[in-house]
Backbone of each chain as ProteinMPNN parsed JSONL, in Angstrom:
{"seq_chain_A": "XXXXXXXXXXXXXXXXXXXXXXXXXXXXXXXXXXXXXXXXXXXXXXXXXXXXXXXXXXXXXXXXXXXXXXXXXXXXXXXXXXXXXXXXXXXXXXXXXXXXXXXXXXX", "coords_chain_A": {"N_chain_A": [[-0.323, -0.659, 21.139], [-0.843, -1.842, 17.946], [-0.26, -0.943, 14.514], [-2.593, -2.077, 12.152], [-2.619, -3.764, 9.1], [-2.726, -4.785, 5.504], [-2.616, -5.817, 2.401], [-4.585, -7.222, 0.177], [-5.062, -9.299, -2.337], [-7.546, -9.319, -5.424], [-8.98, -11.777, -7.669], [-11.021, -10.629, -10.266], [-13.294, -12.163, -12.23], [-13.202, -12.67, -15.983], [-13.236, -9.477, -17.864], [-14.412, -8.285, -15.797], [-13.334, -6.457, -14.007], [-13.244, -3.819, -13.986], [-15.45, -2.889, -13.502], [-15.297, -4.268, -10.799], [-13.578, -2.674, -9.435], [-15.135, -0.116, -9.311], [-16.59, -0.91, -6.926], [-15.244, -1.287, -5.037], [-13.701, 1.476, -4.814], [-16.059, 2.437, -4.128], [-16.096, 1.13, -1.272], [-14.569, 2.096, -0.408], [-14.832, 4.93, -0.068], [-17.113, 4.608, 1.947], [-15.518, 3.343, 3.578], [-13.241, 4.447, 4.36], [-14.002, 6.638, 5.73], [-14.443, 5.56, 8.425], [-13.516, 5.112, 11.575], [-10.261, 5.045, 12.854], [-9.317, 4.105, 10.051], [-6.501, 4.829, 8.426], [-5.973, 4.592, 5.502], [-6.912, 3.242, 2.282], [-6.287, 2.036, -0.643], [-7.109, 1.353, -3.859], [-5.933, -0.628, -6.506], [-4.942, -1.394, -9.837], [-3.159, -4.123, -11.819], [-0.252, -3.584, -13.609], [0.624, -6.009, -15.059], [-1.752, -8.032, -15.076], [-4.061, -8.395, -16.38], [-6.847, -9.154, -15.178], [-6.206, -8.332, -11.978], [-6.784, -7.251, -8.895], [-5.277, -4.966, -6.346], [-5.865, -4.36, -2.939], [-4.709, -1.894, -0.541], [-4.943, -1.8, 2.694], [-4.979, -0.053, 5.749], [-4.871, 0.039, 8.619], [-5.26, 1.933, 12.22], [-5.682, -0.198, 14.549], [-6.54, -3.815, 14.411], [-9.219, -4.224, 15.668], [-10.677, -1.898, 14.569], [-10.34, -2.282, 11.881], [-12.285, -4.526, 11.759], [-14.354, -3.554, 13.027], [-15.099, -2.209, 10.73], [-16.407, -3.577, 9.024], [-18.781, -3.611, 9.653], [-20.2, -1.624, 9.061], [-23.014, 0.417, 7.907], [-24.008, -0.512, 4.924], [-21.858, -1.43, 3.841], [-22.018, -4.291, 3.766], [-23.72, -4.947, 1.857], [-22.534, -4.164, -0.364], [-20.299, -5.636, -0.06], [-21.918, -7.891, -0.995], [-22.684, -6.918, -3.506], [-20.318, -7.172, -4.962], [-19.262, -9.055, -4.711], [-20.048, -11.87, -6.634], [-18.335, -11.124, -9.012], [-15.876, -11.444, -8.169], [-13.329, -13.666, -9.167], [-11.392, -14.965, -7.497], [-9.756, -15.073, -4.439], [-6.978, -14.03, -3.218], [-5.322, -15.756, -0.308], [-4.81, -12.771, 2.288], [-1.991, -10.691, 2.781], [-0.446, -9.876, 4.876], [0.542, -6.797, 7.146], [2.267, -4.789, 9.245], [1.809, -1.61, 9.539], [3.875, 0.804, 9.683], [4.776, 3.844, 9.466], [5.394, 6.991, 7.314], [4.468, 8.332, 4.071], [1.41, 8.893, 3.528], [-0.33, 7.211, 5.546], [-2.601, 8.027, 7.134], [-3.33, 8.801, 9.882], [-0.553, 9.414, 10.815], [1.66, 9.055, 13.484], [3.708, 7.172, 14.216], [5.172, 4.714, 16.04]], "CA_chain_A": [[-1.216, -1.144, 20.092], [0.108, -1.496, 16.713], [-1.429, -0.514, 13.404], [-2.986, -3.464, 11.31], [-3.196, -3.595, 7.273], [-2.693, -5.935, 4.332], [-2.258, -6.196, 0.86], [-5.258, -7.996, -0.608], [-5.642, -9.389, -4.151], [-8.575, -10.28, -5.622], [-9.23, -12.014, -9.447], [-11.874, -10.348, -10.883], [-13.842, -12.655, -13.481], [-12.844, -11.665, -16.641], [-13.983, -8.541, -18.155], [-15.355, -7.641, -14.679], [-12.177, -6.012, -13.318], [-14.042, -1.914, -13.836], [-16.518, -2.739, -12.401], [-15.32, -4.438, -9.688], [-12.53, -1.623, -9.022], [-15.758, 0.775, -8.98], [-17.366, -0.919, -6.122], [-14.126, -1.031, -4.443], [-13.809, 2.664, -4.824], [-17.58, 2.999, -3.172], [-15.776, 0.961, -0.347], [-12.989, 3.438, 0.17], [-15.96, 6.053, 0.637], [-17.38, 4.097, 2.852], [-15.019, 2.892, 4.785], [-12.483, 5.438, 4.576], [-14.178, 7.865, 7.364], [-14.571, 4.839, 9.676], [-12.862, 5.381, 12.655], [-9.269, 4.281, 12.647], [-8.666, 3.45, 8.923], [-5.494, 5.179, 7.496], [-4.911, 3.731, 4.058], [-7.175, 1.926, 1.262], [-5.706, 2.27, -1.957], [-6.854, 0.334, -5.088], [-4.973, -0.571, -7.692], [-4.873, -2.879, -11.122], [-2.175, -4.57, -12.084], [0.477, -3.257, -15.315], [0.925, -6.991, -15.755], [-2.183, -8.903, -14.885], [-5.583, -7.708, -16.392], [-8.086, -9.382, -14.086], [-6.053, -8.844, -10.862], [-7.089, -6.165, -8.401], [-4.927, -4.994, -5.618], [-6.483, -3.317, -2.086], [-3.986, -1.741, 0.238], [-5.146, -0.687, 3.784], [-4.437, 0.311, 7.212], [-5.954, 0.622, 10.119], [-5.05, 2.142, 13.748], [-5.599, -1.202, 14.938], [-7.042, -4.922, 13.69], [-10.277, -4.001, 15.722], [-11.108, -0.782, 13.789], [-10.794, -2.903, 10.719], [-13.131, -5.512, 12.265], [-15.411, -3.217, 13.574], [-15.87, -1.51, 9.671], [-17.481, -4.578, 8.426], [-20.596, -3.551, 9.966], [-20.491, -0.258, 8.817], [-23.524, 0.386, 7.496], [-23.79, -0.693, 3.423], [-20.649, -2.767, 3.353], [-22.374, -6.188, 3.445], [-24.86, -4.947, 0.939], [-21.205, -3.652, -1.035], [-19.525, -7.323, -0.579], [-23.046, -8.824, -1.825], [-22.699, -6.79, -5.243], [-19.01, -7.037, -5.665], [-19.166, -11.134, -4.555], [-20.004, -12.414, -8.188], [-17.461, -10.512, -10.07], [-14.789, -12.152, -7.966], [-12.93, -15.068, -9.404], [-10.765, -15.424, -6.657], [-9.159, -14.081, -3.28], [-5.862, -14.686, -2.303], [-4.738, -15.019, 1.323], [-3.801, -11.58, 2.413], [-0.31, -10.456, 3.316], [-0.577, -8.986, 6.278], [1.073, -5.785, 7.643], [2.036, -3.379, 10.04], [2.127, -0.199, 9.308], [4.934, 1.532, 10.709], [4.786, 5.304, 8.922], [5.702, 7.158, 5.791], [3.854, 9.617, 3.145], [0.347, 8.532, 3.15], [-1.097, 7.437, 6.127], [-3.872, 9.477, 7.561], [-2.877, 9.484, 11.128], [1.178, 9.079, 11.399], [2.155, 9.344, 15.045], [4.664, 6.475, 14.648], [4.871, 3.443, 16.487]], "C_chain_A": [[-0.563, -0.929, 18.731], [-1.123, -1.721, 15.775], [-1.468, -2.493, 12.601], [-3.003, -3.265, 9.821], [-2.723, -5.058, 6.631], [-2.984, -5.248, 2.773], [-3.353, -7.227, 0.225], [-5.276, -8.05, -2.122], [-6.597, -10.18, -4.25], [-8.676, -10.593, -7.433], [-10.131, -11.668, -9.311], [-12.149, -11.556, -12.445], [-13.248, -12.025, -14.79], [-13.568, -10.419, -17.809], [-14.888, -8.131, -17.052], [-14.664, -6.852, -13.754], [-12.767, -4.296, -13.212], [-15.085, -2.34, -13.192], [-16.205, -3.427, -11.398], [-14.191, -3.364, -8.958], [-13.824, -0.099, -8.88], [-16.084, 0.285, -7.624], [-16.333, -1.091, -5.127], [-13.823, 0.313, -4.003], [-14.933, 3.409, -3.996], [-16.846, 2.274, -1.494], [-14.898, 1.653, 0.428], [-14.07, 4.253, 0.26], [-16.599, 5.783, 2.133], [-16.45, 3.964, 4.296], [-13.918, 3.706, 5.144], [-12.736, 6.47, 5.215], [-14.966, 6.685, 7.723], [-13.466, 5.029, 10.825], [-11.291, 4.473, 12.343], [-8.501, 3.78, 11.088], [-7.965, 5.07, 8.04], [-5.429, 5.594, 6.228], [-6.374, 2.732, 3.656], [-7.255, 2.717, 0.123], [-6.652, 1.147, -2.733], [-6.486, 0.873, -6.044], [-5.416, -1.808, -8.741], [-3.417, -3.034, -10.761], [-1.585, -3.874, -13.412], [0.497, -4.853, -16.156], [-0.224, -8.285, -15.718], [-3.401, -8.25, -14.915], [-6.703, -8.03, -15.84], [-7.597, -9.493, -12.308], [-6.275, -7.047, -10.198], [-6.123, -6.111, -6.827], [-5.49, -4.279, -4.211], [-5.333, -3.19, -0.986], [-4.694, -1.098, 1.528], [-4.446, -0.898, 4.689], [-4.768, 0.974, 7.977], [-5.098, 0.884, 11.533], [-4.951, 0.675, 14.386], [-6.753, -2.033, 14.005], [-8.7, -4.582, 14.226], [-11.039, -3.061, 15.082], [-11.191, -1.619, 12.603], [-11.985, -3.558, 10.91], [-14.57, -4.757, 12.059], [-15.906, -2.494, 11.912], [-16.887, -2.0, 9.063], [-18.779, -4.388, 9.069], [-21.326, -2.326, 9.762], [-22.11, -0.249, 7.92], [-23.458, 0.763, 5.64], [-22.545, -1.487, 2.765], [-20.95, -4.017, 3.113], [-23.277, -5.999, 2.135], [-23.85, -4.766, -0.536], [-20.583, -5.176, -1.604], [-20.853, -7.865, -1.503], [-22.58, -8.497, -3.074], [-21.266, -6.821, -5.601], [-18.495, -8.821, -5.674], [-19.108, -11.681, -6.413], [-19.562, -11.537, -9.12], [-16.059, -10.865, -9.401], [-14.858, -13.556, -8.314], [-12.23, -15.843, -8.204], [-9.858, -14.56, -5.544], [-8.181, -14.523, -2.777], [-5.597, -14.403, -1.173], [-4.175, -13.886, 1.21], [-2.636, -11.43, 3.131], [-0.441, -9.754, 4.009], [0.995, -8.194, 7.014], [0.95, -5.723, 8.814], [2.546, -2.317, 9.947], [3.145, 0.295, 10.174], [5.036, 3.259, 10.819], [5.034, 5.236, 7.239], [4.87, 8.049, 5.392], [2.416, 8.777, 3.281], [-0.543, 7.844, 3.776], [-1.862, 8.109, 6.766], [-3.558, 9.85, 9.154], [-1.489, 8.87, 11.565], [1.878, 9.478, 12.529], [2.877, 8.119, 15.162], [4.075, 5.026, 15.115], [4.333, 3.506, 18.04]], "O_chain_A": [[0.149, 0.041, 18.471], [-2.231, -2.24, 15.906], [-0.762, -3.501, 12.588], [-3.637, -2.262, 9.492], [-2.454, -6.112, 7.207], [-3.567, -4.226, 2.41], [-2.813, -8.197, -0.306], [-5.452, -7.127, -2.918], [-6.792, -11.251, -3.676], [-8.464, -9.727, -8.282], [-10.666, -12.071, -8.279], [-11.388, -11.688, -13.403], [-12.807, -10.879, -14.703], [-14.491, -10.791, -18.534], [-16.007, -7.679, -17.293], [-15.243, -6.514, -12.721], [-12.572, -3.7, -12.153], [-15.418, -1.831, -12.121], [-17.147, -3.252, -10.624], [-14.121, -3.442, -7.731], [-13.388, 0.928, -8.36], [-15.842, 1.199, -6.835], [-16.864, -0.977, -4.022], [-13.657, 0.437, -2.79], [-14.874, 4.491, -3.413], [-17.108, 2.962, -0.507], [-14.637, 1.699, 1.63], [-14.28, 4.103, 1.464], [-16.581, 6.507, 3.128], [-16.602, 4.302, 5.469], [-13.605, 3.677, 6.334], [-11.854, 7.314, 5.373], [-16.15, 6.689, 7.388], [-12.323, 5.038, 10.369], [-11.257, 3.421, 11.705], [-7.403, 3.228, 11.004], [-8.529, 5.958, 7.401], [-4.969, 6.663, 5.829], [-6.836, 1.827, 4.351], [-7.957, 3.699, -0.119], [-6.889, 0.091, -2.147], [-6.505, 2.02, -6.491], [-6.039, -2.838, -8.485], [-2.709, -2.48, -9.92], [-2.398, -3.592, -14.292], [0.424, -5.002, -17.375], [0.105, -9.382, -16.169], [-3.889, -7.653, -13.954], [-7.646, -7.246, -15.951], [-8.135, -10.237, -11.488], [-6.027, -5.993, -10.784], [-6.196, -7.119, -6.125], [-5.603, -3.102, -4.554], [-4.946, -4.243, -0.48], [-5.022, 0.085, 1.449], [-3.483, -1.665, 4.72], [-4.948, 2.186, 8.092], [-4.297, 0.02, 11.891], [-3.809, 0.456, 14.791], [-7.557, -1.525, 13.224], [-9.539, -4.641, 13.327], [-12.227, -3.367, 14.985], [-12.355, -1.701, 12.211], [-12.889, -3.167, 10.172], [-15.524, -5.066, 11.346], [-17.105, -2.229, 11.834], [-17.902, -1.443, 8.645], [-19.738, -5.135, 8.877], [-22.472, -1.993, 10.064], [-22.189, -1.216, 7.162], [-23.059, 1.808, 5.126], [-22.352, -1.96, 1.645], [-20.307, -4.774, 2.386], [-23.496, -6.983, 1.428], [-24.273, -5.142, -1.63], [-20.43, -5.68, -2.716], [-20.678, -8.215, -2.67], [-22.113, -9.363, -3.814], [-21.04, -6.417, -6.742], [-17.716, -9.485, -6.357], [-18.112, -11.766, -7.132], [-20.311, -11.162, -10.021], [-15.065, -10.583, -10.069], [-15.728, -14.393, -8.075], [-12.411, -17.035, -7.952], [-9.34, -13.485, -5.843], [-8.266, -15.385, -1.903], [-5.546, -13.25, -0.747], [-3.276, -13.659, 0.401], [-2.397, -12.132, 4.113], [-0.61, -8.613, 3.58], [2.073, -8.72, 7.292], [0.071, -6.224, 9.515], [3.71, -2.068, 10.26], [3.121, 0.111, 11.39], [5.284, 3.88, 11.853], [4.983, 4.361, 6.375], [4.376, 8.726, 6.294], [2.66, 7.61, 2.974], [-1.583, 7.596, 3.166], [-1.388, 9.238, 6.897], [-3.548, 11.008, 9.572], [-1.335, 8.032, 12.452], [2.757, 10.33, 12.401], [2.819, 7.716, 16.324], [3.054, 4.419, 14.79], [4.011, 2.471, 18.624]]}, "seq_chain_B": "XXXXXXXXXXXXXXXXXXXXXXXXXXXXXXXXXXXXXXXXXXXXXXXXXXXXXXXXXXXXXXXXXXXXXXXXXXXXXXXXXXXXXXXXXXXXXXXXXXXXXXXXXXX", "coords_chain_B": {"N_chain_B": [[-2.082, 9.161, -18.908], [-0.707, 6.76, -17.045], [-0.636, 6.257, -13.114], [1.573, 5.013, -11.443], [2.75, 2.449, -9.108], [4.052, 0.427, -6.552], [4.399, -2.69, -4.369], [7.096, -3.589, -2.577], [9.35, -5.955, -1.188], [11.385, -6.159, 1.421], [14.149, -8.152, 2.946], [15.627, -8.01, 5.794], [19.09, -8.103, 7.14], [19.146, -10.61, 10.122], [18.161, -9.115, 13.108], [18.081, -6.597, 12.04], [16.356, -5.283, 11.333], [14.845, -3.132, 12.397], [16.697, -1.523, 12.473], [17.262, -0.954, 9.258], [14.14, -0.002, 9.135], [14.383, 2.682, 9.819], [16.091, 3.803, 7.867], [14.49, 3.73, 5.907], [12.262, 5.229, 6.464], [13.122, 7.976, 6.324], [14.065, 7.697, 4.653], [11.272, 7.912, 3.331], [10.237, 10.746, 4.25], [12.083, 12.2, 2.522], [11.872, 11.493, -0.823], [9.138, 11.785, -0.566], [8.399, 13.948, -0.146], [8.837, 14.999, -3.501], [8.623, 15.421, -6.385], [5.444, 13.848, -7.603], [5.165, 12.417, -5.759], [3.027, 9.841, -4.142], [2.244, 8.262, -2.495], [4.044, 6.292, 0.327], [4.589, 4.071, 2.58], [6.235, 2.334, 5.057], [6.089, -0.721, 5.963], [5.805, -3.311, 8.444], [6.369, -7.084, 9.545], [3.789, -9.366, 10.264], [4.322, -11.6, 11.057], [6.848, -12.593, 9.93], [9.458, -11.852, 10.812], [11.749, -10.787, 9.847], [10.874, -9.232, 7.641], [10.008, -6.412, 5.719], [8.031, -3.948, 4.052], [7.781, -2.641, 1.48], [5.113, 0.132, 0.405], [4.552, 1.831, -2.434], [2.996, 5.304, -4.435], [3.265, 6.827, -7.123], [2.716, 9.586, -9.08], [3.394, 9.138, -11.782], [5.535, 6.843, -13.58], [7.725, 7.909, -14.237], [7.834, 10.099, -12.743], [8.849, 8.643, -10.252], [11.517, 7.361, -11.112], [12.76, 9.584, -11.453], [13.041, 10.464, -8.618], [14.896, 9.092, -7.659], [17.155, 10.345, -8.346], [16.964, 12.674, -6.238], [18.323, 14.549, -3.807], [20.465, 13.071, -1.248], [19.184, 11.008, -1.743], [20.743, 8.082, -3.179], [22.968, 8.087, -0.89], [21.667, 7.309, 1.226], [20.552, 5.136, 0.224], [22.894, 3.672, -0.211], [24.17, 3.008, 2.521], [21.562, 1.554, 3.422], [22.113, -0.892, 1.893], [23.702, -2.164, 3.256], [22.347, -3.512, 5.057], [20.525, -5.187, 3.765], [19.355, -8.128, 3.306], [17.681, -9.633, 1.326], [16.146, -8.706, -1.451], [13.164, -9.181, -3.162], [11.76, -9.444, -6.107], [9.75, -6.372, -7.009], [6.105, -5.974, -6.875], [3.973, -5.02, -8.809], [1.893, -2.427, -9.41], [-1.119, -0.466, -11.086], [-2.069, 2.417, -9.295], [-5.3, 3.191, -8.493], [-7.343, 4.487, -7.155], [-9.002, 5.873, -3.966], [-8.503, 5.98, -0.359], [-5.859, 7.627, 1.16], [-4.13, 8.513, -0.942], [-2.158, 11.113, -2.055], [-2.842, 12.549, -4.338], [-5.486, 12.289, -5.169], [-6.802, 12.759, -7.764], [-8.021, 10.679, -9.618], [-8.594, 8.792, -12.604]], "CA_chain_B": [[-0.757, 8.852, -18.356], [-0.947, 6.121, -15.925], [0.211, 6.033, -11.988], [3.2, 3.592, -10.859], [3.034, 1.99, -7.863], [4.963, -0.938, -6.295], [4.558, -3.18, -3.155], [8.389, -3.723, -2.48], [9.221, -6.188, -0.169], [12.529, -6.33, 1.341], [14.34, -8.847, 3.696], [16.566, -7.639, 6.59], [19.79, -9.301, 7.769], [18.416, -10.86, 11.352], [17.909, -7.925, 14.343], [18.982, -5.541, 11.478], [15.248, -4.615, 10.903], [14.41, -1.536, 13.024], [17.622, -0.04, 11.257], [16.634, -0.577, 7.929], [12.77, 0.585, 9.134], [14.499, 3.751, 10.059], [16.714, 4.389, 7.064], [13.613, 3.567, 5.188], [11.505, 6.304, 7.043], [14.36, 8.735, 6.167], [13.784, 8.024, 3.106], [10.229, 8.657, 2.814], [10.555, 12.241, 3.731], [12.758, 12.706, 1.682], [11.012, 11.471, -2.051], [7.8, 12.185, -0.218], [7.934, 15.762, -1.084], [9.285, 15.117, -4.647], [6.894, 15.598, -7.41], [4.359, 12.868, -8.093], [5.101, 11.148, -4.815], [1.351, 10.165, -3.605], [2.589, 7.458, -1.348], [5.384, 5.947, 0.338], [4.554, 3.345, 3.406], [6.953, 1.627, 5.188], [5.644, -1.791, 7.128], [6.858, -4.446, 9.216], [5.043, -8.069, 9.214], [3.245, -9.576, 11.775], [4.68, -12.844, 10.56], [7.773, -12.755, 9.527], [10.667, -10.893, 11.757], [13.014, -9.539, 8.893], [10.655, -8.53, 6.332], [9.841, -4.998, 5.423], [7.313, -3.995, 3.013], [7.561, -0.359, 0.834], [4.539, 0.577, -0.808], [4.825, 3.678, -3.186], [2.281, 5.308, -5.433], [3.708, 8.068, -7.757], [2.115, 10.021, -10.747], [3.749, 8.485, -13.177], [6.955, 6.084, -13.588], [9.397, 8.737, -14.869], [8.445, 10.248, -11.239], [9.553, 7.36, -9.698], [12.499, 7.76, -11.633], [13.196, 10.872, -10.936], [13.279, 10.364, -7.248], [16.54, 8.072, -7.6], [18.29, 11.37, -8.077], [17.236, 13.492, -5.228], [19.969, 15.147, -2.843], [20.512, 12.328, -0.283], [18.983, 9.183, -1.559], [21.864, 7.807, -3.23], [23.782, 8.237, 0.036], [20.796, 6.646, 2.076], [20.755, 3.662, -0.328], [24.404, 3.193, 0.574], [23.634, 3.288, 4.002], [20.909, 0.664, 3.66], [22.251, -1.735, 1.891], [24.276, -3.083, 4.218], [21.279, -4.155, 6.299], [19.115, -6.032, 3.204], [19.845, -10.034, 2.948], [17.045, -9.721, -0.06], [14.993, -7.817, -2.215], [12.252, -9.842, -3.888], [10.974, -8.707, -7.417], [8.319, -5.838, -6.732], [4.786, -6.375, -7.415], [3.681, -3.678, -9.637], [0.555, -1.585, -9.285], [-1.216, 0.739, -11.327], [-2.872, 2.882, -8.236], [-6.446, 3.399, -9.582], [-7.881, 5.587, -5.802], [-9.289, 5.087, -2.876], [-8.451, 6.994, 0.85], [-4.196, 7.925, 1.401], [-3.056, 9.089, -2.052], [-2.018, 12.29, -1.642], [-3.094, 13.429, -5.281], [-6.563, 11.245, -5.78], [-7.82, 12.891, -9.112], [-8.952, 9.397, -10.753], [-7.791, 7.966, -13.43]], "C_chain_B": [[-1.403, 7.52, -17.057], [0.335, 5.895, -14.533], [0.835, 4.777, -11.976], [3.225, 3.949, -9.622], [4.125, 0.449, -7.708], [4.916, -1.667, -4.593], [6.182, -3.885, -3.58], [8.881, -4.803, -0.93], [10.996, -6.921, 0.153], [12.855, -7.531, 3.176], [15.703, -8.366, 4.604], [17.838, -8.674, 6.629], [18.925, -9.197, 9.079], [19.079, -9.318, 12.451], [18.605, -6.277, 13.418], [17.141, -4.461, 11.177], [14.794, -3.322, 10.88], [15.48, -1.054, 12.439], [17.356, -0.023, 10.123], [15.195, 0.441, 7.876], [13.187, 2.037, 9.134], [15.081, 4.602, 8.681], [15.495, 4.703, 6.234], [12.526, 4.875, 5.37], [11.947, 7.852, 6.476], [13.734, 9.012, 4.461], [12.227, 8.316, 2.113], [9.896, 9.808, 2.965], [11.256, 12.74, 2.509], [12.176, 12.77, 0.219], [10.049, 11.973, -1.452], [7.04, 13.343, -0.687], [8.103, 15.827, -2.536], [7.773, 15.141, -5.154], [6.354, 14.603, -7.634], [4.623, 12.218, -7.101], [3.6, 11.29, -3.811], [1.72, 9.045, -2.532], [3.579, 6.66, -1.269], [5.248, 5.195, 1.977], [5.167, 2.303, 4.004], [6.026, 0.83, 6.545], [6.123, -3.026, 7.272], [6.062, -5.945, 8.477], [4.974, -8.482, 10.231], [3.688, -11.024, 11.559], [5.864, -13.29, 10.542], [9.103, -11.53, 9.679], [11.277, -9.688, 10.714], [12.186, -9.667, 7.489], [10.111, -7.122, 6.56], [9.109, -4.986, 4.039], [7.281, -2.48, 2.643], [6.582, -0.699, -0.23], [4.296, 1.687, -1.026], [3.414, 3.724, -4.273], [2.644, 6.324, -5.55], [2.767, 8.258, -9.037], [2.067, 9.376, -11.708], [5.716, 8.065, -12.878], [7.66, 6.712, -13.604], [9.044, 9.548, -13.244], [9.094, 9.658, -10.31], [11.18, 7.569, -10.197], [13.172, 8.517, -11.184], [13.525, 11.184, -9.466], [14.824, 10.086, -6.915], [17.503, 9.374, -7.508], [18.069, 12.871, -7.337], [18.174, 13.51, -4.093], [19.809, 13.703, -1.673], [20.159, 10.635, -0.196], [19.984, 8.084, -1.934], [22.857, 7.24, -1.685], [22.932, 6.97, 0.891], [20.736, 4.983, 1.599], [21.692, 2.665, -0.08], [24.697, 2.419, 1.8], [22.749, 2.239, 4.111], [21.107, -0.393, 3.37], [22.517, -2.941, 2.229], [23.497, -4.407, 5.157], [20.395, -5.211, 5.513], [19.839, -7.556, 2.848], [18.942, -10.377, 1.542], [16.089, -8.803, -0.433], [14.198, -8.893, -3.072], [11.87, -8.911, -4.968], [9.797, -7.539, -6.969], [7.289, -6.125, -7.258], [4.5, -5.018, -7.913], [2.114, -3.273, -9.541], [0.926, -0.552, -10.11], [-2.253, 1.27, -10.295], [-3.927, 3.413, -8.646], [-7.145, 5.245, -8.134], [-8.233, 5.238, -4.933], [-8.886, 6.717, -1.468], [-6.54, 6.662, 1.258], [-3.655, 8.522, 0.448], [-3.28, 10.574, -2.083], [-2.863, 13.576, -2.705], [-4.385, 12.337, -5.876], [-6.858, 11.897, -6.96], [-7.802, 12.08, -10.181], [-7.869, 8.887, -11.719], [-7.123, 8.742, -14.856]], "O_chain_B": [[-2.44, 7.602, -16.399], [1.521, 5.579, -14.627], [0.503, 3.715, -12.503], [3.501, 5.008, -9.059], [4.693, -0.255, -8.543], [5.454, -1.033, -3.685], [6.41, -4.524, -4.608], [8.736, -4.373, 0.214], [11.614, -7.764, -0.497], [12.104, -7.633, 4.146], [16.795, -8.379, 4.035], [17.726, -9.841, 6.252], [18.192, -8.239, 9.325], [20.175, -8.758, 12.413], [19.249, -5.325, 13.857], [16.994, -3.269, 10.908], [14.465, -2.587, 9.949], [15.284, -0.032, 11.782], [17.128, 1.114, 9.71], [15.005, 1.329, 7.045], [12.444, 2.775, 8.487], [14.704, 5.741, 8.402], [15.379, 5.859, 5.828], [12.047, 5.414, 4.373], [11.117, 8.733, 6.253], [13.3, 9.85, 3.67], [12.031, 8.683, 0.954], [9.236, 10.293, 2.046], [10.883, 13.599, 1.71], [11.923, 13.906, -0.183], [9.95, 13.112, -1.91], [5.965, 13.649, -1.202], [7.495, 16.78, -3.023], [6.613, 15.009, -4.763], [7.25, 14.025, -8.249], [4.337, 11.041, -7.32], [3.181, 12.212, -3.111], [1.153, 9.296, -1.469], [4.132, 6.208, -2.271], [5.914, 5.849, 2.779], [4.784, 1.198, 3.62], [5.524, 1.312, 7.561], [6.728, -3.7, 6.439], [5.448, -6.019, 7.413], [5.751, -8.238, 11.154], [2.978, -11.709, 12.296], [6.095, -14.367, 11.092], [9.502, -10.67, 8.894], [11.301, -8.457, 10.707], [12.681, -10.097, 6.447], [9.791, -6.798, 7.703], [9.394, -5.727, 3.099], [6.901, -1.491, 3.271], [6.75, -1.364, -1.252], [3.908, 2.533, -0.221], [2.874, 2.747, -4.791], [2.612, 7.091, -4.588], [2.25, 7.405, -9.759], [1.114, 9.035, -12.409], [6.652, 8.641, -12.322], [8.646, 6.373, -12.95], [10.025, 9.607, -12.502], [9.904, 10.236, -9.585], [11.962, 8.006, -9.353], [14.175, 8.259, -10.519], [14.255, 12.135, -9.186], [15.629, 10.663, -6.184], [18.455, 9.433, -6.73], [18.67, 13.907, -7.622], [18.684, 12.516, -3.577], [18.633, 13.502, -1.371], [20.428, 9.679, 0.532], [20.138, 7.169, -1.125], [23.316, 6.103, -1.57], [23.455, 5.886, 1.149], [20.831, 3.97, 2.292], [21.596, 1.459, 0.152], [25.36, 1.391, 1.93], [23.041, 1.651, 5.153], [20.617, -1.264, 4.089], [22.123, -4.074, 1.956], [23.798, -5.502, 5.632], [19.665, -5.994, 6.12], [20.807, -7.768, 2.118], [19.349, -11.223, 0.746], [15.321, -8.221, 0.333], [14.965, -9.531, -3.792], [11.679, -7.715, -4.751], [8.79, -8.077, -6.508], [7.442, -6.658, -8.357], [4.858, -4.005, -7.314], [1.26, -4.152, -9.653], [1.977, 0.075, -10.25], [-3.336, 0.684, -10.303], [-3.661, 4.375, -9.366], [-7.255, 6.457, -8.318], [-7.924, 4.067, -4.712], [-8.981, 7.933, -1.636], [-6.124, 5.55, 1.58], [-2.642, 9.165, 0.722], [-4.377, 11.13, -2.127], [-3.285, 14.699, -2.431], [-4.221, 11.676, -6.901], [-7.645, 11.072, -7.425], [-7.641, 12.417, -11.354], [-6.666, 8.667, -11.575], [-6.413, 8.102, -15.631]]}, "name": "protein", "num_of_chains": 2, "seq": "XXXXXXXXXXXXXXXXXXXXXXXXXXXXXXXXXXXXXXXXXXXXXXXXXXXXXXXXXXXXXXXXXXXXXXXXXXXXXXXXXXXXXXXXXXXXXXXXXXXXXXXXXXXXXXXXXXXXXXXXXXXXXXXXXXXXXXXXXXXXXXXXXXXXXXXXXXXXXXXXXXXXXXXXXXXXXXXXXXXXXXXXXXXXXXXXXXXXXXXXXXXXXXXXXXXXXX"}
């Protein structure tokens, strides 16, 4: 089984980039003691003031899957929906190792 | 002060991958421990054979910096080059928080 992640960016509207990097931050609470998930970072940009970056990584693509139903995440996307401008396809990973995943046992 | 990050995404020569993944591994022990290194993730793609993706999140840039001249990386760089057909521009992150960074205290 190999680990799953991605690299999402999302445009934030503009002047909606803090607050949408808070409710991002409530999602890393959330979803960050779900079973299987590693890794979710956010980040801004140095060079692009309405762009938001989310890094995760999950044990596997089903552990991601299965977070979306975590309880308060859909209620999470609802309030963070209209402060996105736009979502680019994500770049999809696989984790291999390194400093900073949560459970590194390799490949 | 603000954190420096970077999704880094590098291109193997063909079946050279798993040796670069390894040098690359190598080399996240190694900065890993340095000062301000909060993350350092080396991943494959589920897409695309000979790419490799490093994402780092350090303290602050001049840590980043400062890495370049710990005992061994130099050498390791040497050692890897051989294997990269390209380096693409990094994408720059400032790492805001979330679940993996080794040193979350905010912003």
């Amino acid at each position: 089984m190999s680990r799953f992640g991605m690299f999402g960016k999302l445009t934030a509207y503009p002047g909606q980039r803090d607050a949408l990097v808070q409710h991002l931050l409530t999602a890393a609470t959330l979803v960050g003691s779900a079973p299987g998930c590693e890794l979710y970072v956010v980040s801004t940009s140095p060079t692009e003031p309405d762009t938001i970056w989310v890094t995760e990584a999950w044990r596997s693509k089903a552990d991601h899957v299965a977070s979306l139903s975590i309880a308060g995440v859909q209620e999470l996307i609802a309030k963070a929906r209209p402060l996105i401008a736009a979502m680019s396809e994500p770049i999809l990973l696989t984790p291999v190792g390194g400093k900073g995943l949560t459970a590194d046992s390799g490949r």
